[in-house]
PDB file of N, CA, C and O in Angstrom:
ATOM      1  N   UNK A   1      42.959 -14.823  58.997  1.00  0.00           N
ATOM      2  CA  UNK A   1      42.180 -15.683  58.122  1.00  0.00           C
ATOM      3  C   UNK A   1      41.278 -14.835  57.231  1.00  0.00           C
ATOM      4  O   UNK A   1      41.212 -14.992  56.012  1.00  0.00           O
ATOM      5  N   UNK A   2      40.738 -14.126  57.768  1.00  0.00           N
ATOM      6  CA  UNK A   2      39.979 -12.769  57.193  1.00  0.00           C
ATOM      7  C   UNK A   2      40.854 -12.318  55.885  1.00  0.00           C
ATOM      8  O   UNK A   2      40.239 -12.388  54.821  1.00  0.00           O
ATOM      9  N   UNK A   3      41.951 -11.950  55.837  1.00  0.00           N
ATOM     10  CA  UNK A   3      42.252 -11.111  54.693  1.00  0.00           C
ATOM     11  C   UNK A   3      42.903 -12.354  54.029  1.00  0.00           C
ATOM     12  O   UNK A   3      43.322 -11.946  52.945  1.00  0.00           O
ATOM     13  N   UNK A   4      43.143 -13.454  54.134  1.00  0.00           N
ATOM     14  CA  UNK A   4      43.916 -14.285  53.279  1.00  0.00           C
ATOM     15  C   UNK A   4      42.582 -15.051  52.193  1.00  0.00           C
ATOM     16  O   UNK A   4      42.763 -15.326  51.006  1.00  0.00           O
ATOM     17  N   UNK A   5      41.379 -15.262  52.899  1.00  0.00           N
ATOM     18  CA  UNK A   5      39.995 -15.017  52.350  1.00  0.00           C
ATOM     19  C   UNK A   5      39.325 -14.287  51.519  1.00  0.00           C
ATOM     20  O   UNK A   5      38.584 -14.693  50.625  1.00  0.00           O
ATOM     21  N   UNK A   6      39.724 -12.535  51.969  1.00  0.00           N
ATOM     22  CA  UNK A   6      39.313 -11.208  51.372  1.00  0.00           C
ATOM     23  C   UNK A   6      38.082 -11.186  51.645  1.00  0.00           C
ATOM     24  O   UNK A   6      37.244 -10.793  50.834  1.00  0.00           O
ATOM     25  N   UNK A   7      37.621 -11.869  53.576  1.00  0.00           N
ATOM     26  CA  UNK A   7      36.462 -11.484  54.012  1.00  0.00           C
ATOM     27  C   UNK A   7      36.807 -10.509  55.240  1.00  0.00           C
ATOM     28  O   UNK A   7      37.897 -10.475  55.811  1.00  0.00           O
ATOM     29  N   UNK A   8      35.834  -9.826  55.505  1.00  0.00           N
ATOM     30  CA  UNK A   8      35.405  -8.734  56.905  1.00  0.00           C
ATOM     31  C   UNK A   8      35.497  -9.532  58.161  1.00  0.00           C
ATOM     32  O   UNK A   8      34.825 -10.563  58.190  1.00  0.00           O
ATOM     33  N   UNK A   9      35.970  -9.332  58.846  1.00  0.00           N
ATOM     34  CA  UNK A   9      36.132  -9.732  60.072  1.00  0.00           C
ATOM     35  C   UNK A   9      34.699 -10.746  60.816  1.00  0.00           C
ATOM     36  O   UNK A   9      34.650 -11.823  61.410  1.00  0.00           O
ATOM     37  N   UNK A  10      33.716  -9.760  60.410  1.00  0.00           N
ATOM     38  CA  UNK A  10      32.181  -9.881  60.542  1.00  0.00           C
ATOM     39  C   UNK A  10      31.788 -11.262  60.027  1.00  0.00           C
ATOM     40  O   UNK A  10      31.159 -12.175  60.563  1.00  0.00           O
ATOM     41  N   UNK A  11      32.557 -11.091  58.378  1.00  0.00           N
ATOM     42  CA  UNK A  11      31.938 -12.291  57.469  1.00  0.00           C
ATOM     43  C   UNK A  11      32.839 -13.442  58.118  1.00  0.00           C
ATOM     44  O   UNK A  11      32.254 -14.511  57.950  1.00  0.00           O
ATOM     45  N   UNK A  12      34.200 -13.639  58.883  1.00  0.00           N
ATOM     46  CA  UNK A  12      34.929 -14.710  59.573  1.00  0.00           C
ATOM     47  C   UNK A  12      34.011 -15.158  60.491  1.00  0.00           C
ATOM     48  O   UNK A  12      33.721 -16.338  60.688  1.00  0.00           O
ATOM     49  N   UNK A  13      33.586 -14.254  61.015  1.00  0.00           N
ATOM     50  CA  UNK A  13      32.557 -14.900  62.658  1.00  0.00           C
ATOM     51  C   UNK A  13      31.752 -15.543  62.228  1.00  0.00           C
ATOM     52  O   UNK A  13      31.596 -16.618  62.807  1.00  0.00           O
ATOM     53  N   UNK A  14      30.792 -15.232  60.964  1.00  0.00           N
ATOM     54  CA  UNK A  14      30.028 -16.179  60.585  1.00  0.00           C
ATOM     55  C   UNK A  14      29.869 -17.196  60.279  1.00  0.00           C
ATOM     56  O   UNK A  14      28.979 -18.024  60.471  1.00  0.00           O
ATOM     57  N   UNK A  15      31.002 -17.172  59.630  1.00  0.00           N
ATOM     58  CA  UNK A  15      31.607 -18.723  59.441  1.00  0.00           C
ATOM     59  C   UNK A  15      31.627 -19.577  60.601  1.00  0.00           C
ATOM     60  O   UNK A  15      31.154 -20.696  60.803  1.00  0.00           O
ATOM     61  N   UNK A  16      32.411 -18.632  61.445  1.00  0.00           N
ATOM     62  CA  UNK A  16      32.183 -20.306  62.632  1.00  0.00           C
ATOM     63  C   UNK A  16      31.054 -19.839  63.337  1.00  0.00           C
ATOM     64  O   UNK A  16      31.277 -19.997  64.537  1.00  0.00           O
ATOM     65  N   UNK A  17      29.703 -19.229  63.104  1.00  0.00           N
ATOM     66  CA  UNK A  17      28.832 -19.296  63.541  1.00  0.00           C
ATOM     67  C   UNK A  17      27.680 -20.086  62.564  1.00  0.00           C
ATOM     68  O   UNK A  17      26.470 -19.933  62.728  1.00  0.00           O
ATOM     69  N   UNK A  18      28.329 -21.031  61.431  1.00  0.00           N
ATOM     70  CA  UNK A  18      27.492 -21.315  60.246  1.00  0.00           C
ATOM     71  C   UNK A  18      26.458 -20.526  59.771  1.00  0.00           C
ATOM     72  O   UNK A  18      25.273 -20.844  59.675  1.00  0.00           O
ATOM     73  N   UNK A  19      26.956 -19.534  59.496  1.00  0.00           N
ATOM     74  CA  UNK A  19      25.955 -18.749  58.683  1.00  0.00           C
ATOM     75  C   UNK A  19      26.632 -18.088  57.456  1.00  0.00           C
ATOM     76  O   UNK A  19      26.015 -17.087  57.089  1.00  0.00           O
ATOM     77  N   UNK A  20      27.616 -18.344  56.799  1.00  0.00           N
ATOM     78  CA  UNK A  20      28.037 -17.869  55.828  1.00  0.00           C
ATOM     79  C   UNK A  20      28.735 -19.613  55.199  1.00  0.00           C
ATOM     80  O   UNK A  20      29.288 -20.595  55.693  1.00  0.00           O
ATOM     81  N   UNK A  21      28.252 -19.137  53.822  1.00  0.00           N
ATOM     82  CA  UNK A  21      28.554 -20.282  52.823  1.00  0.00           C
ATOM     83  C   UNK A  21      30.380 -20.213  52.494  1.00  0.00           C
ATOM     84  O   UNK A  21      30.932 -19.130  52.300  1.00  0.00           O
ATOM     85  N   UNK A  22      30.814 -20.964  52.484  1.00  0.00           N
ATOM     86  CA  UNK A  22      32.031 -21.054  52.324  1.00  0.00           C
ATOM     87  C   UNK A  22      32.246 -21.496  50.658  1.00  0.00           C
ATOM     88  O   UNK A  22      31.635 -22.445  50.167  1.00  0.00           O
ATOM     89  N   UNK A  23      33.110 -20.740  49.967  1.00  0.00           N
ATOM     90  CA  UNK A  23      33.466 -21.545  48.435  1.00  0.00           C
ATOM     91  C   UNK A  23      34.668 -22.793  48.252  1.00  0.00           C
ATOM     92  O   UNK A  23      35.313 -22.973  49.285  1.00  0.00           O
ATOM     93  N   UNK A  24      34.970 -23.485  47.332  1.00  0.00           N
ATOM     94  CA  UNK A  24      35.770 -24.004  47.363  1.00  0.00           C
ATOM     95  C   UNK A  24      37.119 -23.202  47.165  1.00  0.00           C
ATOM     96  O   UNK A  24      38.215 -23.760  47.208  1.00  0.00           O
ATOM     97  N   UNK A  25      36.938 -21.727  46.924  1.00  0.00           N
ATOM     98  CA  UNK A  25      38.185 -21.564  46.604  1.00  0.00           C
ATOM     99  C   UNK A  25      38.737 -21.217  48.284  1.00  0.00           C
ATOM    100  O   UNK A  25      39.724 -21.689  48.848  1.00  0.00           O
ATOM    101  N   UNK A  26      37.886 -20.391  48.734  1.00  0.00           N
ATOM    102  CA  UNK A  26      37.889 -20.245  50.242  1.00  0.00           C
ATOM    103  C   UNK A  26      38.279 -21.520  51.028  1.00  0.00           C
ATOM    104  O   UNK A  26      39.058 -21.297  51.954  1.00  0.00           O
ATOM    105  N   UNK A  27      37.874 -22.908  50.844  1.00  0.00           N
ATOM    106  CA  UNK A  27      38.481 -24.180  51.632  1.00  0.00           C
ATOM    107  C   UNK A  27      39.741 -24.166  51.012  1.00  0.00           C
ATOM    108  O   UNK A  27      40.668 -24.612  51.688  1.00  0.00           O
ATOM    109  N   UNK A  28      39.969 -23.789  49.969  1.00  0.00           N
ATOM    110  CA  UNK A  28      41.676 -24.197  50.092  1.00  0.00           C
ATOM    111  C   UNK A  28      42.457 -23.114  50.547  1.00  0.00           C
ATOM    112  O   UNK A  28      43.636 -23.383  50.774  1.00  0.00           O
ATOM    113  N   UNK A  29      42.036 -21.811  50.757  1.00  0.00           N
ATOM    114  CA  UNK A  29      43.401 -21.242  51.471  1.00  0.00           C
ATOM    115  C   UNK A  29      43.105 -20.867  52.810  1.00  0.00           C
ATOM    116  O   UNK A  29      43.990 -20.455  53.559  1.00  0.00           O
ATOM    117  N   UNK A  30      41.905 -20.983  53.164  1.00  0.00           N
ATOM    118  CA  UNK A  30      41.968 -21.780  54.627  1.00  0.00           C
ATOM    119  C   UNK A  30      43.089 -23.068  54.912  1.00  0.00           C
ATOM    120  O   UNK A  30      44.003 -23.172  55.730  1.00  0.00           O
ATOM    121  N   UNK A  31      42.614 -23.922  53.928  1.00  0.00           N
ATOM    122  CA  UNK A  31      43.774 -25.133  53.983  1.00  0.00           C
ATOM    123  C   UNK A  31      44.899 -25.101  54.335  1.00  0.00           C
ATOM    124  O   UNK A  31      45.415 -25.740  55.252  1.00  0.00           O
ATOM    125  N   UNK A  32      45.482 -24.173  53.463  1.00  0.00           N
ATOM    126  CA  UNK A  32      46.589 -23.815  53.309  1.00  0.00           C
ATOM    127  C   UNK A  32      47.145 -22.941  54.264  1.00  0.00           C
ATOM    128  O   UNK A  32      48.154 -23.287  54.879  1.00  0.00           O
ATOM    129  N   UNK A  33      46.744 -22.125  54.413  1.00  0.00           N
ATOM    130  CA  UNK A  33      46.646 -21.332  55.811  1.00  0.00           C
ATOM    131  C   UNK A  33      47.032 -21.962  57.332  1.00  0.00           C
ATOM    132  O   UNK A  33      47.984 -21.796  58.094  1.00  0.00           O
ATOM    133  N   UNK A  34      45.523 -22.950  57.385  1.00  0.00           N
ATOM    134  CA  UNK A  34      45.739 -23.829  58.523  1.00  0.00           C
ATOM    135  C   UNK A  34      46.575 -25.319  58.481  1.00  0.00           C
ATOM    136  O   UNK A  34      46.303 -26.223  59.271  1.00  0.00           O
ATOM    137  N   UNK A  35      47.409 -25.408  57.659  1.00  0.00           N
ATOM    138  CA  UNK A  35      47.548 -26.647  57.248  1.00  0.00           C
ATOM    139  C   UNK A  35      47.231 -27.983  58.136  1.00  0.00           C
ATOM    140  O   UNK A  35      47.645 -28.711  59.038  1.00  0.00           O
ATOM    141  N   UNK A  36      45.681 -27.639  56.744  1.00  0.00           N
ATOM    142  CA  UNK A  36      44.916 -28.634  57.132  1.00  0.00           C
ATOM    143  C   UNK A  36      44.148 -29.341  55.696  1.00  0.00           C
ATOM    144  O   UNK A  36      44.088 -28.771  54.607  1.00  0.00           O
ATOM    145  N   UNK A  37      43.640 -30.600  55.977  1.00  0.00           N
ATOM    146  CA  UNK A  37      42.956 -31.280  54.300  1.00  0.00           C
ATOM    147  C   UNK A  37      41.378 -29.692  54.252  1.00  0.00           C
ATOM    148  O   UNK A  37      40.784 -28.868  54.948  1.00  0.00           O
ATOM    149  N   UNK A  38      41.500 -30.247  52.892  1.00  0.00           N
ATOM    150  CA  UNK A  38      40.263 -29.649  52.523  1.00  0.00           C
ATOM    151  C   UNK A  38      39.060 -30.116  53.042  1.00  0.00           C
ATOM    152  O   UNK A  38      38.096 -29.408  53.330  1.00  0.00           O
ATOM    153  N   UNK A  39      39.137 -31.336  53.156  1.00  0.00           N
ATOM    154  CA  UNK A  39      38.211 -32.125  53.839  1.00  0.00           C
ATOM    155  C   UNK A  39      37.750 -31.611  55.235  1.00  0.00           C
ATOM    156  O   UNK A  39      36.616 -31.335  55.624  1.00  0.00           O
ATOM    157  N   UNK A  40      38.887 -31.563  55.846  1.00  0.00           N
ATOM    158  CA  UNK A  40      38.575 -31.006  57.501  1.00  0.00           C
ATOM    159  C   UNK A  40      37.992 -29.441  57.687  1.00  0.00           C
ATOM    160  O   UNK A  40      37.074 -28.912  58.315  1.00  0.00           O
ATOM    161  N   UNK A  41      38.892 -29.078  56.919  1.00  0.00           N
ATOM    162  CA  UNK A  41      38.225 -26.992  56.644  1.00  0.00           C
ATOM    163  C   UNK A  41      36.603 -27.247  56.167  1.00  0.00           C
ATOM    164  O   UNK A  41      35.699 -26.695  56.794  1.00  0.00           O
ATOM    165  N   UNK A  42      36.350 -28.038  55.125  1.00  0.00           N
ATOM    166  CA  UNK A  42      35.044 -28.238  54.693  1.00  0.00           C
ATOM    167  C   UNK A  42      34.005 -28.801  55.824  1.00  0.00           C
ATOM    168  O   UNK A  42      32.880 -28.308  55.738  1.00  0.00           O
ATOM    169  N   UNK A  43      34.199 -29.735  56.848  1.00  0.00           N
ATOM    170  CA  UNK A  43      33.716 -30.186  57.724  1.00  0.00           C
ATOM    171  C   UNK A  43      33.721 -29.927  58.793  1.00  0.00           C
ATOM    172  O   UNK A  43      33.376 -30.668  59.713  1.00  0.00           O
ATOM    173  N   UNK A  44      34.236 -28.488  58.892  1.00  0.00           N
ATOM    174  CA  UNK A  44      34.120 -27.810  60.215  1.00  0.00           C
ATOM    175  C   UNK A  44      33.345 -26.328  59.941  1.00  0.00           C
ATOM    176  O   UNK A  44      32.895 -25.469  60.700  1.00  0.00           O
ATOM    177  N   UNK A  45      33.421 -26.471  58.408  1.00  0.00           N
ATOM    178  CA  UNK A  45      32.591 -24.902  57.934  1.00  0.00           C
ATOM    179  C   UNK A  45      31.208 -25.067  57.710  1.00  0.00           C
ATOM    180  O   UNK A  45      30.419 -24.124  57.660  1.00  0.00           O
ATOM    181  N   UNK A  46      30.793 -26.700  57.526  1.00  0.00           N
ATOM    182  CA  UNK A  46      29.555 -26.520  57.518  1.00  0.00           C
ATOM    183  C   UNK A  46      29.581 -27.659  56.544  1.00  0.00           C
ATOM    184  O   UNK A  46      30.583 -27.884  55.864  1.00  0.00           O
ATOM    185  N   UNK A  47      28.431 -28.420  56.467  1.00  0.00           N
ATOM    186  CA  UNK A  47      28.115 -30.100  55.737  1.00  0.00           C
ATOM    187  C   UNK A  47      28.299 -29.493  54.004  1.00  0.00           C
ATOM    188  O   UNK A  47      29.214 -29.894  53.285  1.00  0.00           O
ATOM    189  N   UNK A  48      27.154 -28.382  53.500  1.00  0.00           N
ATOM    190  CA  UNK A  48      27.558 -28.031  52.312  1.00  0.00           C
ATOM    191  C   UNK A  48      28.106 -27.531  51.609  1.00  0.00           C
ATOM    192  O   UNK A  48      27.744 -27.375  50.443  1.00  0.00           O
ATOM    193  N   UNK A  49      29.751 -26.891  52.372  1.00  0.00           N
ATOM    194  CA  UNK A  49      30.510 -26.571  51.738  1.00  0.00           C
ATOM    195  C   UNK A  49      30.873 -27.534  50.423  1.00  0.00           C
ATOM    196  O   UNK A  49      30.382 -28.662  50.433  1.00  0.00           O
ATOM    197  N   UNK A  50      31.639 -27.176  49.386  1.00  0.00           N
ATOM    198  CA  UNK A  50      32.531 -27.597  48.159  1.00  0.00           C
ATOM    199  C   UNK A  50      33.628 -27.687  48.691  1.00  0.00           C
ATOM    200  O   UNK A  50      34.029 -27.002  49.632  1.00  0.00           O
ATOM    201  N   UNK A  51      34.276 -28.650  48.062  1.00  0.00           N
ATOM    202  CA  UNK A  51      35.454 -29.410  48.174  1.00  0.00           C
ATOM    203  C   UNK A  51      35.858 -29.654  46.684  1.00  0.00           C
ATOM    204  O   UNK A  51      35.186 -30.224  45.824  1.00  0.00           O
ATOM    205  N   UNK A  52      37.226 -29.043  46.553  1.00  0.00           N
ATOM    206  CA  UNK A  52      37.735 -29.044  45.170  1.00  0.00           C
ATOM    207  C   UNK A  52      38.187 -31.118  45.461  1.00  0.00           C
ATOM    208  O   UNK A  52      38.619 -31.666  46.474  1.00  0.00           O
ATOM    209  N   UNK A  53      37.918 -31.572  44.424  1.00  0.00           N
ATOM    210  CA  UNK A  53      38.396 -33.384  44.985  1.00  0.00           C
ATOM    211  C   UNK A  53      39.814 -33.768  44.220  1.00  0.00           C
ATOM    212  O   UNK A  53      40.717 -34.472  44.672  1.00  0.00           O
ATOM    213  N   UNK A  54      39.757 -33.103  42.926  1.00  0.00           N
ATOM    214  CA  UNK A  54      41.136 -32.986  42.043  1.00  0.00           C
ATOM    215  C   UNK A  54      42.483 -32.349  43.034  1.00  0.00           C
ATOM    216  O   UNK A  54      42.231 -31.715  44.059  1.00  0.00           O
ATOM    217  N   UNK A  55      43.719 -32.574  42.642  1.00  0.00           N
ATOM    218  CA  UNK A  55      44.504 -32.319  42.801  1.00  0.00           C
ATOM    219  C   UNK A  55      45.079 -30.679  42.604  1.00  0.00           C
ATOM    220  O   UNK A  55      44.633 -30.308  41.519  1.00  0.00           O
ATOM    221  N   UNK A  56      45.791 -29.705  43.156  1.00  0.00           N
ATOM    222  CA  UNK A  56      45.949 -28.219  42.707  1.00  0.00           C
ATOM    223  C   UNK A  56      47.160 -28.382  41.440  1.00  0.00           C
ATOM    224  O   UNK A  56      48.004 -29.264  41.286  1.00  0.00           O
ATOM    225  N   UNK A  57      46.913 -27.353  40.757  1.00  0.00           N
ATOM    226  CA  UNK A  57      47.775 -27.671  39.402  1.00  0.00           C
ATOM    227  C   UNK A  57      49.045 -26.520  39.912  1.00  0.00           C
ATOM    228  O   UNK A  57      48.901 -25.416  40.437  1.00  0.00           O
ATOM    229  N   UNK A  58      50.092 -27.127  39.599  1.00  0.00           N
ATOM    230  CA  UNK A  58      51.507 -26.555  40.139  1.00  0.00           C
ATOM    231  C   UNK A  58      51.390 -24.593  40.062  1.00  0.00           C
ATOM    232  O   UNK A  58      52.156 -23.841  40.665  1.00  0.00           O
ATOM    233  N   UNK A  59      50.269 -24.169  39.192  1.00  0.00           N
ATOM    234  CA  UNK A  59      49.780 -22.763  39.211  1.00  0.00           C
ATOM    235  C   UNK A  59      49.270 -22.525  40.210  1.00  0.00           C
ATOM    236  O   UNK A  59      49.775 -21.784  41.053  1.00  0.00           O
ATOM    237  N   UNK A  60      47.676 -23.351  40.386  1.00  0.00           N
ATOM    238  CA  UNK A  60      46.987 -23.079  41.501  1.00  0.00           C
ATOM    239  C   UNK A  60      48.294 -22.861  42.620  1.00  0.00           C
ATOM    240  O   UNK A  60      48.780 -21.811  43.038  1.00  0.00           O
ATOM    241  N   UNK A  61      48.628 -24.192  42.903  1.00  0.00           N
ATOM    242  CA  UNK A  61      49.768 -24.795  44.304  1.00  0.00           C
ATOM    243  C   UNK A  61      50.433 -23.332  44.361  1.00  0.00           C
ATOM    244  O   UNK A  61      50.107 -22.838  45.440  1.00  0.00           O
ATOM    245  N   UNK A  62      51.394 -22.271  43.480  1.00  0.00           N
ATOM    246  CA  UNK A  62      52.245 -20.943  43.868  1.00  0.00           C
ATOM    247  C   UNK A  62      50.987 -19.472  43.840  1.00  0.00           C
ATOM    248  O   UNK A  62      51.212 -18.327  44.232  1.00  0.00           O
ATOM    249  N   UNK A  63      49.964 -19.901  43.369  1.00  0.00           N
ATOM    250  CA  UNK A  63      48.893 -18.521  43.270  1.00  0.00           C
ATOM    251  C   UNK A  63      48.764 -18.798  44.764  1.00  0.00           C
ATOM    252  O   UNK A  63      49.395 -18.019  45.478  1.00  0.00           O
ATOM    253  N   UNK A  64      47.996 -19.855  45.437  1.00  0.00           N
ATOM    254  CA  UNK A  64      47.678 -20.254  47.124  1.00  0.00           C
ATOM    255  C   UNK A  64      49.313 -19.970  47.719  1.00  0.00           C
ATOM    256  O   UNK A  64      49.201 -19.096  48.578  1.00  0.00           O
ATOM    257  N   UNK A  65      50.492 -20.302  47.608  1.00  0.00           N
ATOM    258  CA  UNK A  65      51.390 -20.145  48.014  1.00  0.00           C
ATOM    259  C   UNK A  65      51.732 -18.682  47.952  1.00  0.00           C
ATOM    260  O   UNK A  65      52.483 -18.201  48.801  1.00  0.00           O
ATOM    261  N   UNK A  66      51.141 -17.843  46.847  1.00  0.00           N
ATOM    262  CA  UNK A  66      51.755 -16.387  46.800  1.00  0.00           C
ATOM    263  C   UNK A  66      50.711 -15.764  47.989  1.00  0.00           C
ATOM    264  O   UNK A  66      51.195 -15.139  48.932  1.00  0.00           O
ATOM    265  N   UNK A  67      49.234 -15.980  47.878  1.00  0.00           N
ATOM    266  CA  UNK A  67      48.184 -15.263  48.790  1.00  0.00           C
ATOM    267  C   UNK A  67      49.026 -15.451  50.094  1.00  0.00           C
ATOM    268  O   UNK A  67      49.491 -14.543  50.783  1.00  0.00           O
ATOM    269  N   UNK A  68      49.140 -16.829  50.312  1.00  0.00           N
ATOM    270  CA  UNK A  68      49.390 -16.937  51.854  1.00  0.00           C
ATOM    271  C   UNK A  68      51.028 -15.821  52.236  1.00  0.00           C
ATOM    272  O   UNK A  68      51.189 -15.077  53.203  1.00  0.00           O
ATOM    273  N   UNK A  69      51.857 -16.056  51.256  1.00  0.00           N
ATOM    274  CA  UNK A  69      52.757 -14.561  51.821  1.00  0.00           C
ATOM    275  C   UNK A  69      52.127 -13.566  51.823  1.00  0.00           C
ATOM    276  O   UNK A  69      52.322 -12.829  52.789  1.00  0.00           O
ATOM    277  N   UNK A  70      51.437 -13.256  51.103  1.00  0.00           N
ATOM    278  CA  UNK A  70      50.687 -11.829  51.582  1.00  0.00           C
ATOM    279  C   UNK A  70      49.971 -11.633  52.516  1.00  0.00           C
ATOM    280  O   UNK A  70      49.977 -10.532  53.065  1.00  0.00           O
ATOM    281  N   UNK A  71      49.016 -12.836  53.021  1.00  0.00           N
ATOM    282  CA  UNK A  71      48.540 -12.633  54.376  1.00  0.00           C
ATOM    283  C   UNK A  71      49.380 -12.145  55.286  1.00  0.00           C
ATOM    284  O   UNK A  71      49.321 -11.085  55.909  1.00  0.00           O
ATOM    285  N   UNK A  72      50.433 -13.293  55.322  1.00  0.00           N
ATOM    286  CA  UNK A  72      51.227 -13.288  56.337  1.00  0.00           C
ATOM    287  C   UNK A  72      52.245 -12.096  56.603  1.00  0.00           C
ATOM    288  O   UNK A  72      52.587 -11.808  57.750  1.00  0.00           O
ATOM    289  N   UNK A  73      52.770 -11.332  55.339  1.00  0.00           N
ATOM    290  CA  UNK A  73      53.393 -10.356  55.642  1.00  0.00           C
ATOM    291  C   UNK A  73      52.425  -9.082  56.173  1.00  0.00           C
ATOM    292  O   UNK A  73      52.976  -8.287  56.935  1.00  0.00           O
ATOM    293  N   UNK A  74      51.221  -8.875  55.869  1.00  0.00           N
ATOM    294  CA  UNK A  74      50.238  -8.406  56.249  1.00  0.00           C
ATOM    295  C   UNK A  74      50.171  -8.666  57.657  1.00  0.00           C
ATOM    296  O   UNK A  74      50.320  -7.690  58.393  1.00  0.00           O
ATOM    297  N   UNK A  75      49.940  -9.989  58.270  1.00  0.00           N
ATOM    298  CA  UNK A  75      50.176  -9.837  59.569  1.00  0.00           C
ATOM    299  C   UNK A  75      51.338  -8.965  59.971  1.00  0.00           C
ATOM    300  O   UNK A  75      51.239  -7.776  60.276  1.00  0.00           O
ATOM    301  N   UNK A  76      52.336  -9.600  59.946  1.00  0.00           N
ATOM    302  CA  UNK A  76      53.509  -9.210  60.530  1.00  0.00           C
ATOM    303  C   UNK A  76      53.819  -7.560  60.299  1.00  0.00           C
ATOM    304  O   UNK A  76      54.463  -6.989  61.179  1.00  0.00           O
ATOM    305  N   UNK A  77      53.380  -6.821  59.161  1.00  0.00           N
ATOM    306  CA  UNK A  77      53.329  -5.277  59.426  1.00  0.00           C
ATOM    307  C   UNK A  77      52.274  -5.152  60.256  1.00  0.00           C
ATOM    308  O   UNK A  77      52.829  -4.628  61.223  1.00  0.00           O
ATOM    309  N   UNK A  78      51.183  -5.262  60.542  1.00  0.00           N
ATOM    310  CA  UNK A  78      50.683  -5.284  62.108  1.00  0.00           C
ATOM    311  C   UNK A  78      51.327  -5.409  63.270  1.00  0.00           C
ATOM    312  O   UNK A  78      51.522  -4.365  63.893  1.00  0.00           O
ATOM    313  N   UNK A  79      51.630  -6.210  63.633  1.00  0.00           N
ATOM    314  CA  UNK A  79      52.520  -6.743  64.285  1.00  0.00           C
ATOM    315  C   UNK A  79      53.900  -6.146  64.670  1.00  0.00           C
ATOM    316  O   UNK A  79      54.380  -6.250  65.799  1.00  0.00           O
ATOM    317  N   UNK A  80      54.380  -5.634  63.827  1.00  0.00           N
ATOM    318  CA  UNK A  80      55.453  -4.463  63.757  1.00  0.00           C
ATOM    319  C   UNK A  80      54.543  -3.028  64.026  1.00  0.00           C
ATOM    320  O   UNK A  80      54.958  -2.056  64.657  1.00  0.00           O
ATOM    321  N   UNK A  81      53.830  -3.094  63.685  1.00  0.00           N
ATOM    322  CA  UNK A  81      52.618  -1.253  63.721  1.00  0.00           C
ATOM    323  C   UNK A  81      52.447  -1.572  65.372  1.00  0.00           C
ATOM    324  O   UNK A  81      53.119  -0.743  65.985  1.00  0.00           O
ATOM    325  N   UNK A  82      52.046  -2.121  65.911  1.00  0.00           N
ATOM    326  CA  UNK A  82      51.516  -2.541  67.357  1.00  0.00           C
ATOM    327  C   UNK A  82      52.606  -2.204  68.110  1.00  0.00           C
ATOM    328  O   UNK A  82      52.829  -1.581  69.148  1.00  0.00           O
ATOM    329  N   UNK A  83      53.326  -2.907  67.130  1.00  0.00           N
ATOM    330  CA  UNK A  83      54.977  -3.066  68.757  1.00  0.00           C
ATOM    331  C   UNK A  83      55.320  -1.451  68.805  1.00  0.00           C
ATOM    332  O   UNK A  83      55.676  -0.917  69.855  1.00  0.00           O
ATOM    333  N   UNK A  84      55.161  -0.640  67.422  1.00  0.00           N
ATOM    334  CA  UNK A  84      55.734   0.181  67.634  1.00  0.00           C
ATOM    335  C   UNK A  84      55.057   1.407  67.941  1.00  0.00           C
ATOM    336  O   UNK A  84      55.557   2.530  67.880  1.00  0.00           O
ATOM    337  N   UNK A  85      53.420   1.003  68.409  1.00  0.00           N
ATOM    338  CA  UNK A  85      52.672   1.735  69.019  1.00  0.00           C
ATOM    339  C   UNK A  85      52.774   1.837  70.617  1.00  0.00           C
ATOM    340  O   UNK A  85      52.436   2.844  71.241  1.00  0.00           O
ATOM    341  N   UNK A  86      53.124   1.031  71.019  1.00  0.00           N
ATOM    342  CA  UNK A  86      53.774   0.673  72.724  1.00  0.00           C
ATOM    343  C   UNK A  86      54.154   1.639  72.785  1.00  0.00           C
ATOM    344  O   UNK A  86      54.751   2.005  73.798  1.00  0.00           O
TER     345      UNK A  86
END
């Protein structure tokens, strides 16, 4: 969640320790991430987060769709680095 964000590990904990402000751009690829509403990411990060309320424009929708492959392949070379640290 950390790098799909482009926060520090540090700045994740805070979050679910409510102490770091969350943006709206941050609730949506959490969203997206967790597939989950914006609504719920916003209401579990804290009462004053932003909430984009409009719809994502078919750009936004593949820019959030491109981050999240990069997280994810990011995981998974971890994931491959680990196994092949065994």
């Amino acid at each position: 969640m950390a790098r799909a964000t482009g926060w520090t590990p540090e700045e994740l904990a805070w979050v679910f320790k409510d102490q770091k402000e969350v943006s709206a751009r941050e609730v949506e690829v959490l969203s997206a991430l967790l597939h989950a509403s914006p609504g719920e990411i916003a209401n579990r990060c804290g009462i004053s987060t932003p909430v984009t309320e409009q719809p994502l424009s078919a750009a936004a929708q593949i820019e959030h769709l491109q981050k999240r492959v990069v997280a994810l392949e990011a995981h998974v070379a971890a994931l491959e680095a680990a196994l092949r640290s065994r």
